[in-house]
MITOR-474572 format. One line per field, with one value per residue (C-alpha): residue number from 1; y, z, x; residue in three letters. Coordinates in pm, 1 decimal. Layout:
num c(NUM_...)
north c(Y_...)
up c(Z_...)
east c(X_...)
residuo c(ALA_...)
! end
This chain:
num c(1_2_3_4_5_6_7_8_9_10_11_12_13_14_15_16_17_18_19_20_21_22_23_24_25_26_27_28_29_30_31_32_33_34_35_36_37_38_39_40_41_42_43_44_45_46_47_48_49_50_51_52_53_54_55_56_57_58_59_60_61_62_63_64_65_66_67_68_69_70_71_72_73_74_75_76_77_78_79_80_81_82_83_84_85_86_87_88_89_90_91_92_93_94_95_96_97_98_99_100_101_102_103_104_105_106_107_108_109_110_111_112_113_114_115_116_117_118_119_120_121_122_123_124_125_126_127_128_129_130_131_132_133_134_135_136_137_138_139_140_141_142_143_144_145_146_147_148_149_150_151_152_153_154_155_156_157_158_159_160_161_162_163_164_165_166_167_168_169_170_171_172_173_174_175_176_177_178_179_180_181_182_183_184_185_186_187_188_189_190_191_192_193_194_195_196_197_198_199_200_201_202_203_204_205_206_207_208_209_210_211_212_213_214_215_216_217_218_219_220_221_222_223_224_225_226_227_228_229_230_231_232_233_234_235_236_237_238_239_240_241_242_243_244_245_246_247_248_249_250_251_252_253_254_255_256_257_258_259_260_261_262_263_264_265_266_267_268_269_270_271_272_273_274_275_276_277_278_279_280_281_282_283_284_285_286_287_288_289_290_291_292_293_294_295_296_297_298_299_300_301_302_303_304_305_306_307_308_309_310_311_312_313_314_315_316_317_318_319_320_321_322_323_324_325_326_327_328_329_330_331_332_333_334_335_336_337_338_339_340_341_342_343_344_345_346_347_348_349_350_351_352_353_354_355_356_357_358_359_360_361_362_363_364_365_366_367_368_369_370_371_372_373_374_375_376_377_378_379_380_381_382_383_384_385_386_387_388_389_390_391_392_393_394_395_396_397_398_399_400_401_402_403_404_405_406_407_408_409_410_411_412_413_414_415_416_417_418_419_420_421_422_423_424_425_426_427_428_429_430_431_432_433_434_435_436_437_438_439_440_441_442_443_444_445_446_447_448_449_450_451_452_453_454_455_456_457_458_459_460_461_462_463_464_465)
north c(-8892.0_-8649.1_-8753.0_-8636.6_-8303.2_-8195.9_-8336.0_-8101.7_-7851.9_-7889.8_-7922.6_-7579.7_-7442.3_-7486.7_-7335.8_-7058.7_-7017.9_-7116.6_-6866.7_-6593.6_-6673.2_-6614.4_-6309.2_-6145.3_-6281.5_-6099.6_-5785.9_-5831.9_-5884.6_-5540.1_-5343.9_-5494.1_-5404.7_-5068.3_-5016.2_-5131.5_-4931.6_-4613.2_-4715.9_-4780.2_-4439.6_-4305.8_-4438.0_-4335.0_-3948.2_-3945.9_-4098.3_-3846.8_-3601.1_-3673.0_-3719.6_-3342.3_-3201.8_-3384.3_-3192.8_-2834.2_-2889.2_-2997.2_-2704.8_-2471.0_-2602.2_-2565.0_-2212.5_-2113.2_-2255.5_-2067.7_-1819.8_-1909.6_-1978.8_-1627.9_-1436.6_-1573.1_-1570.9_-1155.2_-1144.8_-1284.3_-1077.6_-764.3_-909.2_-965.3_-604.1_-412.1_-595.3_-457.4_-173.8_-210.4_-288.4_-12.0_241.3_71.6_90.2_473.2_546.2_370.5_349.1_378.6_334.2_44.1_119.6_-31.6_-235.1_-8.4_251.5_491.6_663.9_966.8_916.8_1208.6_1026.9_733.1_947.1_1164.5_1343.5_1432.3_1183.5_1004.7_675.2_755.1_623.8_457.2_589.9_595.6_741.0_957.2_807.5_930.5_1057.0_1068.2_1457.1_1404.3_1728.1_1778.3_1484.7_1253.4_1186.0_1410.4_1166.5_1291.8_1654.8_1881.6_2188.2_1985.8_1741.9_2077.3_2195.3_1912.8_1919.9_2283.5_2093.8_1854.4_2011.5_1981.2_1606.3_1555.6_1694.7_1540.5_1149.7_1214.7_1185.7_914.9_715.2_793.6_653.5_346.8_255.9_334.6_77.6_-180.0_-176.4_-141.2_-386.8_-625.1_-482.7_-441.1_-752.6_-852.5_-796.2_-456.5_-123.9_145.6_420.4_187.0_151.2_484.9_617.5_350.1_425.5_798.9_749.3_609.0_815.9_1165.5_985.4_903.4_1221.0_1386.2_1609.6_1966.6_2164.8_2340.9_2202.3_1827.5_1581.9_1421.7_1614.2_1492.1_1229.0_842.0_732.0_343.1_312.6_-2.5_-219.0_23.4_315.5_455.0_762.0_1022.7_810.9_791.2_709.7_1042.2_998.7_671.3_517.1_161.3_16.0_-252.2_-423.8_-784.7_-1066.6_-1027.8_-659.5_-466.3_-138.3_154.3_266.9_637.6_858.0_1134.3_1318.0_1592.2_1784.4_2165.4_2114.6_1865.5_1623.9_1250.6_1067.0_694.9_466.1_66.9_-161.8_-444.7_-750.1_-1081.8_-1292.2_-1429.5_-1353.8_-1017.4_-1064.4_-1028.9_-645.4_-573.2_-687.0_-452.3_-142.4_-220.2_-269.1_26.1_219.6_139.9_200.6_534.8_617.6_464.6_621.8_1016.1_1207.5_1577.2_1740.0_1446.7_1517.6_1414.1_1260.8_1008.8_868.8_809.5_675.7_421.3_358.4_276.5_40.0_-157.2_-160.5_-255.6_-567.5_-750.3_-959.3_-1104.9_-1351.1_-1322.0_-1599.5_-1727.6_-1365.3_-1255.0_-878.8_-638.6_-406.0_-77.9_320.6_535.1_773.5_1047.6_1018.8_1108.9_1202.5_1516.8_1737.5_1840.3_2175.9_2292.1_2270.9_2195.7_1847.6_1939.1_2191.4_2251.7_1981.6_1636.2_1313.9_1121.2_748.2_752.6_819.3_1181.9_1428.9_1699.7_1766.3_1997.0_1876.1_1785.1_1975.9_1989.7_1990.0_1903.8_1699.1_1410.6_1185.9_856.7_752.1_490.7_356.4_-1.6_-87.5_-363.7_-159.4_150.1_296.1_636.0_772.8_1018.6_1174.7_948.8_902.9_1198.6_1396.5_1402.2_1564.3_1894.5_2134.6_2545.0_2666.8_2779.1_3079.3_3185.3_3594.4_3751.7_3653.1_3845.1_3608.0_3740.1_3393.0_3452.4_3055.7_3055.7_3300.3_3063.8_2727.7_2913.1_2993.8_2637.7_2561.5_2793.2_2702.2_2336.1_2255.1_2564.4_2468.2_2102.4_1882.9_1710.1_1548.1_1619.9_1344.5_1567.2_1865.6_1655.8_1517.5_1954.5_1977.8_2119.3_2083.6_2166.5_2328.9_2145.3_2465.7_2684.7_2426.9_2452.9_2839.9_2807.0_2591.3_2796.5_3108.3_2954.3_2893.3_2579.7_2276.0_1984.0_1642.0_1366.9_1021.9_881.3_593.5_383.3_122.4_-53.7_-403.5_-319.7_-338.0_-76.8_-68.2_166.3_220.1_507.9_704.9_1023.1_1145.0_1382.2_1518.9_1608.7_1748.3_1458.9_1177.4_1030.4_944.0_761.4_878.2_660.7_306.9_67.7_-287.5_-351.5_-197.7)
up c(7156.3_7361.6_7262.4_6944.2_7001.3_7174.8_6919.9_6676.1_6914.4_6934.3_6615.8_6517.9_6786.2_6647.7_6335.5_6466.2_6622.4_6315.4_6096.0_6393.7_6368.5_6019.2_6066.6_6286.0_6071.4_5795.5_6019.1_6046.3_5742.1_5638.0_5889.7_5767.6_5461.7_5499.8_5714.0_5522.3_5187.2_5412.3_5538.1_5143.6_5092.9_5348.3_5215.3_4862.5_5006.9_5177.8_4877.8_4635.7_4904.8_4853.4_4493.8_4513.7_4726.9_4503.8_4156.1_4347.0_4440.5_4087.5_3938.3_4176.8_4134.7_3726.5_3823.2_4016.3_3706.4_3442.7_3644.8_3674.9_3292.7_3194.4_3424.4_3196.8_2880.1_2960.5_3083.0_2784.4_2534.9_2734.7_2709.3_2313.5_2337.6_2527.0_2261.4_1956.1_2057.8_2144.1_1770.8_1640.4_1813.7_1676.9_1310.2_1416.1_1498.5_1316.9_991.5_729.1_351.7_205.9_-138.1_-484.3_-758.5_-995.3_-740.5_-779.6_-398.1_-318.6_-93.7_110.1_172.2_279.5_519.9_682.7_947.4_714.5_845.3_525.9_553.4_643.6_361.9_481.2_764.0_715.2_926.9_788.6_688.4_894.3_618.4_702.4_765.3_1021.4_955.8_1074.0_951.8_1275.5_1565.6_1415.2_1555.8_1905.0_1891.2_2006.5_1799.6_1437.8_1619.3_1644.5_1287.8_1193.2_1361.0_1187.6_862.6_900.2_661.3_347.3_492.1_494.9_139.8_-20.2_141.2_33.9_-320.7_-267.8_-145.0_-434.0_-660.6_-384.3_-471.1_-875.0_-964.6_-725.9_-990.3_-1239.6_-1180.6_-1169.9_-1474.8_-1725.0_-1971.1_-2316.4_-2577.6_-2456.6_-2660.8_-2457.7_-2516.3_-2307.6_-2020.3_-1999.0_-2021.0_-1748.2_-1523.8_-1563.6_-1515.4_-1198.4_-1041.7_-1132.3_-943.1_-618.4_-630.2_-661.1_-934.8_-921.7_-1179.2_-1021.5_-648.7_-750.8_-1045.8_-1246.8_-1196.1_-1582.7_-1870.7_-1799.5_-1961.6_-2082.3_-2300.6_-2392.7_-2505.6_-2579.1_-2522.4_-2149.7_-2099.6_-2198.7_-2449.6_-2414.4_-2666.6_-2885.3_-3036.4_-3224.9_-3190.0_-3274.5_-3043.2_-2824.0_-2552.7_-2605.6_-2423.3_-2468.8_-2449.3_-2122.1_-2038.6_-1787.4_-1647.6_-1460.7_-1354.9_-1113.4_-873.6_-648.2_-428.4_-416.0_-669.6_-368.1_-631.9_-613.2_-932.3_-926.2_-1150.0_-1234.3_-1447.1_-1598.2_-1829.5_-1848.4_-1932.9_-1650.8_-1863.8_-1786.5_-1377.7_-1351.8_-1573.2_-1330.2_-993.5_-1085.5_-1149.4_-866.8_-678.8_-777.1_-691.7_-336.5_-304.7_-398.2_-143.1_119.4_25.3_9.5_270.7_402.4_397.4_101.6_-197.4_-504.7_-705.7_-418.0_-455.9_-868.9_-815.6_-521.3_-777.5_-1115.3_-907.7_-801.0_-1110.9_-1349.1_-1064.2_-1255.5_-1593.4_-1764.9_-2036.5_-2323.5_-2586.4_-2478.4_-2466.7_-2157.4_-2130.1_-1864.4_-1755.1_-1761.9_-1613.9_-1854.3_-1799.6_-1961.1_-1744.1_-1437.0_-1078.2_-980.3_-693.0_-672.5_-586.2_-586.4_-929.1_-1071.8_-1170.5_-1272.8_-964.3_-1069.4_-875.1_-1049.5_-929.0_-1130.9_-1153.6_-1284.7_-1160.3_-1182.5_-1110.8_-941.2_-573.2_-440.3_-145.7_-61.8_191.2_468.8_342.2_-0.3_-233.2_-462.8_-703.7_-698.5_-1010.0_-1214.8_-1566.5_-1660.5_-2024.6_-2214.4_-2472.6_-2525.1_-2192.5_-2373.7_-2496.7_-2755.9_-2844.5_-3088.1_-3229.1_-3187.3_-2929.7_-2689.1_-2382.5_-2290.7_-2027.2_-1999.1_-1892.0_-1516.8_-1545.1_-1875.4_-1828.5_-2047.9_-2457.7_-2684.3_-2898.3_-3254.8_-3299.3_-3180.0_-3130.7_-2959.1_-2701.9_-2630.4_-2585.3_-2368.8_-2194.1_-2171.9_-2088.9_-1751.3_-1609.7_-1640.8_-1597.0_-1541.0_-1495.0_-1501.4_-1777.2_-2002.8_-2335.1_-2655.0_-2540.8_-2253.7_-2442.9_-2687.0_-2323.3_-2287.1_-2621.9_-2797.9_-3178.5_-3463.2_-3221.3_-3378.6_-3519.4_-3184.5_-3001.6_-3166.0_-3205.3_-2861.3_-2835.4_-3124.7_-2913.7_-2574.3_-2349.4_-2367.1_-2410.7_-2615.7_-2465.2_-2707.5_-2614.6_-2512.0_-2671.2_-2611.2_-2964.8_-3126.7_-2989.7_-2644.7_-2323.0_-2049.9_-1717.5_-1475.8_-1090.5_-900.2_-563.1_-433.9_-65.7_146.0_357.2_733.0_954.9_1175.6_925.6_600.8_407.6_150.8_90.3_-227.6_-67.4_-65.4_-21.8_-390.7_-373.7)
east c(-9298.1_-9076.3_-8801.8_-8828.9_-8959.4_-8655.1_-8423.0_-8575.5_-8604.8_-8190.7_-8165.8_-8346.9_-8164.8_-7811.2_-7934.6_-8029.3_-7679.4_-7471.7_-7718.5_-7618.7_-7278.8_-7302.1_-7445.6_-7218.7_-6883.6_-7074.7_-7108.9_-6721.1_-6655.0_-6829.9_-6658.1_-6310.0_-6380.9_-6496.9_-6180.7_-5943.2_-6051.5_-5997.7_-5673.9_-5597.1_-5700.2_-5462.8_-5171.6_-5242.0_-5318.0_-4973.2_-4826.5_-5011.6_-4875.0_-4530.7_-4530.3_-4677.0_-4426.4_-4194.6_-4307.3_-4349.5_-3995.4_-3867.6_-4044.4_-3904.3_-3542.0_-3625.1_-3761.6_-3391.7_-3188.5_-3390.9_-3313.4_-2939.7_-2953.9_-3159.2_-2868.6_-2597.9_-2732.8_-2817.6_-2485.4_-2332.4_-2577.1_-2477.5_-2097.8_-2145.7_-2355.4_-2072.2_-1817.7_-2019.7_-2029.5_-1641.2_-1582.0_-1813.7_-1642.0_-1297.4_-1436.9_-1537.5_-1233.2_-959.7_-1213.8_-948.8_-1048.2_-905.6_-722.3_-895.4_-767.1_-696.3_-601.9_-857.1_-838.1_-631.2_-377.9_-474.0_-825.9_-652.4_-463.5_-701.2_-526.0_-208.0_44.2_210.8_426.3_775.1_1078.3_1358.4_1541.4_1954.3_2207.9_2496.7_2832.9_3157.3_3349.1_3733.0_3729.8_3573.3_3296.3_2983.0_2772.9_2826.7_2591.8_2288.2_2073.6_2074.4_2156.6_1891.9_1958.9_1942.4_1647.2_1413.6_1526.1_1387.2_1065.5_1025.7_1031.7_763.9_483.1_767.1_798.7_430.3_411.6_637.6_586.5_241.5_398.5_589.8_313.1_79.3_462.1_472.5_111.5_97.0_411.5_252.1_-14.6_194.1_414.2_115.7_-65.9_229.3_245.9_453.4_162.6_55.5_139.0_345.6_79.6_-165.6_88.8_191.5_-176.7_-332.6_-2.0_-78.3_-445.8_-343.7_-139.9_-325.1_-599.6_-381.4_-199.6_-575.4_-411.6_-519.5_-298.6_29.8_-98.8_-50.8_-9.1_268.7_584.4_693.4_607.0_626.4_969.3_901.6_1243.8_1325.7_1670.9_1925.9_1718.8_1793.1_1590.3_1349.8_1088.1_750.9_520.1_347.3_36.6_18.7_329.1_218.2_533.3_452.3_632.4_768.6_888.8_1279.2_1261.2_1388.2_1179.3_1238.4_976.8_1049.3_804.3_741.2_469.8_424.8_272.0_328.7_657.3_807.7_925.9_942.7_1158.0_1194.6_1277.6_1247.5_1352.1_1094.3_1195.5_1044.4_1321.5_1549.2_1847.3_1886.5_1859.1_2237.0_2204.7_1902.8_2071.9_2378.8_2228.0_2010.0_2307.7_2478.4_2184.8_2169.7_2559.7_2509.6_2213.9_2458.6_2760.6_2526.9_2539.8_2608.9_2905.2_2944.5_3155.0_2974.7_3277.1_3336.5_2957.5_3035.5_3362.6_3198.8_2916.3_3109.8_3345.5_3011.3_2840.4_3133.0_3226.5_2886.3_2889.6_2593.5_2590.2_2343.1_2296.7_2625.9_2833.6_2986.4_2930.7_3070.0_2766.9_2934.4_2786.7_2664.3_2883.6_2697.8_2388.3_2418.6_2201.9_2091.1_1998.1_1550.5_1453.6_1031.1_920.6_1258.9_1364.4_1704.4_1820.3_2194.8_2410.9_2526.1_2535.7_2804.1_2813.4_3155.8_3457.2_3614.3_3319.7_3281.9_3443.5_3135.1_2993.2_2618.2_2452.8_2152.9_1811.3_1862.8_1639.5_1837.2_1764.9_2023.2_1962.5_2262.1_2207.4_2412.3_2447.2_2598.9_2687.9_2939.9_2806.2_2773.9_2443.5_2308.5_2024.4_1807.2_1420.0_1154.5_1102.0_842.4_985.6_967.9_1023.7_1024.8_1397.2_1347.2_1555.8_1424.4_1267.1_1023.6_1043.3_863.0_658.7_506.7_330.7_-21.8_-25.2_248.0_132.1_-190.1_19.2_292.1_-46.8_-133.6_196.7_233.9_-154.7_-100.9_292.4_445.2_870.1_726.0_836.4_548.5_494.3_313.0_2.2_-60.9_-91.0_-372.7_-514.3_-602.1_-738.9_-494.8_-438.9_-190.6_36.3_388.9_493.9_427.3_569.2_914.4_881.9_890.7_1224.9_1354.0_1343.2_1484.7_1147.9_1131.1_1379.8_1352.7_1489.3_1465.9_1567.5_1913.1_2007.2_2322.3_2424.1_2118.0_2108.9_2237.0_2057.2_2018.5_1890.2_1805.5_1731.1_1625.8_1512.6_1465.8_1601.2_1623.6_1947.4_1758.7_1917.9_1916.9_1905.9_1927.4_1555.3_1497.4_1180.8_1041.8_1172.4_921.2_884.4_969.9_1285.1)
residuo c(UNK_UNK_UNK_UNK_UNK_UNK_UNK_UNK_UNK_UNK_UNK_UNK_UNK_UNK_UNK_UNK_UNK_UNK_UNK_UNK_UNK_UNK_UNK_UNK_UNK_UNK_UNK_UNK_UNK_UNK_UNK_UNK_UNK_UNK_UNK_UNK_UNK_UNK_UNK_UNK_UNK_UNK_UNK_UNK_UNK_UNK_UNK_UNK_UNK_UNK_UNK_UNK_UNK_UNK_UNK_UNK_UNK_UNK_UNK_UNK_UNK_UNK_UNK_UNK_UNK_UNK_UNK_UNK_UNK_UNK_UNK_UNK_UNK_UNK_UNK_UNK_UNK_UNK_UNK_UNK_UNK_UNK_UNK_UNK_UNK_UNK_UNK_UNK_UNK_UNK_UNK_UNK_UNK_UNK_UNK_UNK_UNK_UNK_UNK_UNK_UNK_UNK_UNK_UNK_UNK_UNK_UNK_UNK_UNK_UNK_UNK_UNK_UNK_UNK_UNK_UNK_UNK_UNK_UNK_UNK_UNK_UNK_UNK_UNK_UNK_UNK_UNK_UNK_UNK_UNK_UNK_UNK_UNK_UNK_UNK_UNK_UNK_UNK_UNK_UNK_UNK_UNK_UNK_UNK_UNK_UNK_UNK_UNK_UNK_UNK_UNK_UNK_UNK_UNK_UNK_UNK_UNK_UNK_UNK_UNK_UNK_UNK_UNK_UNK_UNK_UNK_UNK_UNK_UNK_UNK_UNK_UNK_UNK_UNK_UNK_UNK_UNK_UNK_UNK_UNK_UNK_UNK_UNK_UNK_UNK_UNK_UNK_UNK_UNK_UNK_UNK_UNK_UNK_UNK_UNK_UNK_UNK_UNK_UNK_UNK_UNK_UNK_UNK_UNK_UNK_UNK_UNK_UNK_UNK_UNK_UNK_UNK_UNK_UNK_UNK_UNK_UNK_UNK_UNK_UNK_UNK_UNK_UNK_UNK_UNK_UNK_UNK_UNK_UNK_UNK_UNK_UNK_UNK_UNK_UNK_UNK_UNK_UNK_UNK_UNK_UNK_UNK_UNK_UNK_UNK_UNK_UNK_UNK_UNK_UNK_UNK_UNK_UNK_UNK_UNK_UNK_UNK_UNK_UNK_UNK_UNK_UNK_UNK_UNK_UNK_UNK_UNK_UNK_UNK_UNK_UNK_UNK_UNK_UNK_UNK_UNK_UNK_UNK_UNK_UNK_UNK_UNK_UNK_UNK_UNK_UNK_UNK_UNK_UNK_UNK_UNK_UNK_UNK_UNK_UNK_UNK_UNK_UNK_UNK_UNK_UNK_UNK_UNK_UNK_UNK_UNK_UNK_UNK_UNK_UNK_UNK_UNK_UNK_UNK_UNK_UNK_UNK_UNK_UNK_UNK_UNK_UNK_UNK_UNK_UNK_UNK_UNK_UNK_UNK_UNK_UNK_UNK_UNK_UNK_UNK_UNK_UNK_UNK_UNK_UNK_UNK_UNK_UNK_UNK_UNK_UNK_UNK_UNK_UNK_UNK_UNK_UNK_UNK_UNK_UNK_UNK_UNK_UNK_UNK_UNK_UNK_UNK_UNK_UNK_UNK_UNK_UNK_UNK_UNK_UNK_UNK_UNK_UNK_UNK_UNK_UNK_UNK_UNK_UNK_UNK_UNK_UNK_UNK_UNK_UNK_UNK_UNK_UNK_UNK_UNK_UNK_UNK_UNK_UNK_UNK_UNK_UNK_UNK_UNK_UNK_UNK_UNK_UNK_UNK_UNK_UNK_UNK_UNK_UNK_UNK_UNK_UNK_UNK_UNK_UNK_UNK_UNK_UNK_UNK_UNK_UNK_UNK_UNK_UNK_UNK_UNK_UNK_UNK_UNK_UNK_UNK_UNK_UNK_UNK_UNK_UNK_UNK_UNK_UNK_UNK_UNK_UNK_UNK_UNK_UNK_UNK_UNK_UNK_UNK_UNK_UNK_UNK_UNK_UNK_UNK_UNK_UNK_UNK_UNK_UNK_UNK_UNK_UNK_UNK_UNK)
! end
């Protein structure tokens, strides 16, 4: 019986020691586990730490190149700012109106400050006596005449440029198809609008000429002529302006066939031979003898006829003066004119007709031209109508020459018979049209310059020709 006591006494007691073991590697167990969940939670604070620190100092670096970005961008909106401005001021102070097609600005808007484009700049030919025209250029004393003369320069290149900028349109405008009273009257339109006409001030210093073929000079169209320009025909046109009577005549020549290029080069040519060969101290005969032997060097062939272009030799040149077209001194384009000599500070108008007819002209059609004599006195007039048009005649045009349309354009009517009262009795002069043999052709080319003291201008060049 003992025996078997203590093995169950044995027995219960290593059960009682396993269970305590148990126990206690439960006990262990819990503490490991609560320990090791905190030394989880560690870790994952430092990490969320770091990742923290990381993000402040991303959005910090982002902060410093907003920053870096905002600087720039203000520095290149005040650099675009400072340039606007830069270009505003340069539209304040070079803000020039731009000219409209149809011309319709004055030239003296376009100009503000009174400084007008200057013509072509030539120096003097040495003629063989060896007078005074040489080395103007650089002497003092005719360098300050000059400089005294500037307001009559700035006048009159103000009416060149208002000539320079009317046959640009012109030349662009005229077409086969269109009658001559239209060109003439769009042409005039024009150019009283650039020359900002104003009476005796400024305006047209005489008609538009528009002959055609074998007329040369001095037509323009009265009050329905139905003529109208066609495709073979050759046409002149020559008008003037001015400003204060300062003149400016020039003259083109239009066709639309190439067949008459070789007529249009020669006169063209002849042209600019006399304008070089002009000069002070100049004798006038030279220039027409240097101008004939140019001209008459061309030939042009029509439908298979060789002709030689020949000088008109009855139309000639001639010196401008204020208010007077026609000033007294010739400029021949033949040979055997007139030895007098040109001089300093005059006004000319190189001017050469070629023809490949006769090369002699005569008065032909009706007249529409006229112009009161310039050294005409007082005439007693009975005509009560011809006392208003003579009127007329002095407040609009005064020594100017004009046409019959402009006297309609001023509302005057049934005036024929005043009119030639007042040719009849020597006040004014009739100039009908000059016409060389019917089926001919004529050409002409023309400028205007001026004899400076220093210098030679050609004041109505332009980049046409």
């Amino acid at each position: 019986m003992a025996d078997t006591n203590s093995v169950v006494d044995e027995t219960v007691k290593n059960e009682n020691e396993e269970q305590e073991n148990e126990d206690d590697n439960e006990v262990v167990n819990d503490v490991e586990g609560t320990e090791a969940p905190k030394k989880k939670k560690k870790k994952k604070k430092k990490k969320k730490t770091e990742d923290l620190d990381g993000a402040v100092n991303g959005v910090a670096d982002d902060l410093e190149k907003q920053k870096i970005n905002d600087a720039q961008g203000e520095g290149a909106s005040e650099e675009a700012g400072e340039g606007q401005k830069k270009k505003k001021k340069k539209k304040k102070n070079t803000g020039q109106k731009q000219q409209t097609s149809p011309p319709t600005i004055p030239i003296s808007e376009l100009f503000p400050d009174g400084n007008y484009p200057e013509g072509e700049i030539m120096e003097y030919p040495v003629v063989q006596d060896s007078t005074t025209a040489k080395d103007r250029m650089t002497n003092e004393e005719k360098r300050a005449l000059d400089r005294a003369n500037n307001y009559i320069y700035q006048e009159v290149r103000q009416a060149a440029e208002a000539h320079r900028q009317t046959r640009k349109y012109m030349k662009e405008y005229i077409k086969p198809g269109m009658t001559m009273i239209d060109i003439c009257e769009t042409l005039e339109t024009s150019a009283r609008k650039l020359i900002n006409e104003n009476k005796l001030e400024a305006g047209l210093a005489f008609p538009t000429g528009c002959s055609l073929n074998h007329c040369a000079a001095h037509y323009t169209p009265n009050a329905g002529d139905p003529t109208v320009l066609g495709v073979d025909d050759v046409c002149k046109i020559d008008f003037g302006t001015h400003i204060n009577g300062r003149i400016i005549d020039c003259a083109f020549t239009l066709s639309f066939n190439p067949k008459y290029d070789r007529l249009l080069q020669a006169v063209k040519d002849a042209t600019n031979t006399g304008i070089k060969e002009s000069g002070i101290d100049v004798r006038l005969c030279d220039i027409g003898e240097r101008i004939q032997e140019v001209m008459e060097s061309y030939e042009v062939e029509l439908d298979g006829k060789t002709y030689q272009v020949k000088s008109i030799r009855n139309l000639n040149g001639h010196s401008i003066s204020p208010y007077r077209i026609h000033a007294g001194k010739t400029v021949p384009i033949v040979k055997g004119g007139e030895a007098t000599r040109m001089e300093e500070m005059e006004f000319y108008a190189i001017e050469t007709f070629g023809s490949t007819g006769k090369g002699v002209v005569h008065d032909d059609m009706e007249t529409s031209h006229y112009m009161k004599n310039f050294e005409v006195g007082h005439v007693p007039l009975r005509v009560q109508k011809s006392k208003q048009l003579l009127s007329v005649i002095n407040q609009n045009f005064g020594t100017l020459a004009f046409c019959r349309r402009w006297l309609d354009r001023l509302g005057q009517t049934k005036y024929l018979i005043a009119l030639k009262n007042l040719c009849d009795v020597g006040i004014l002069d009739p100039y009908p049209p000059l016409c060389d043999t019917k089926g001919c052709y004529t050409a002409q080319f023309e400028h205007t310059i001026l004899l400076r003291p220093t210098c030679k201008e050609v004041i109505s060049r332009g980049d046409d020709y």
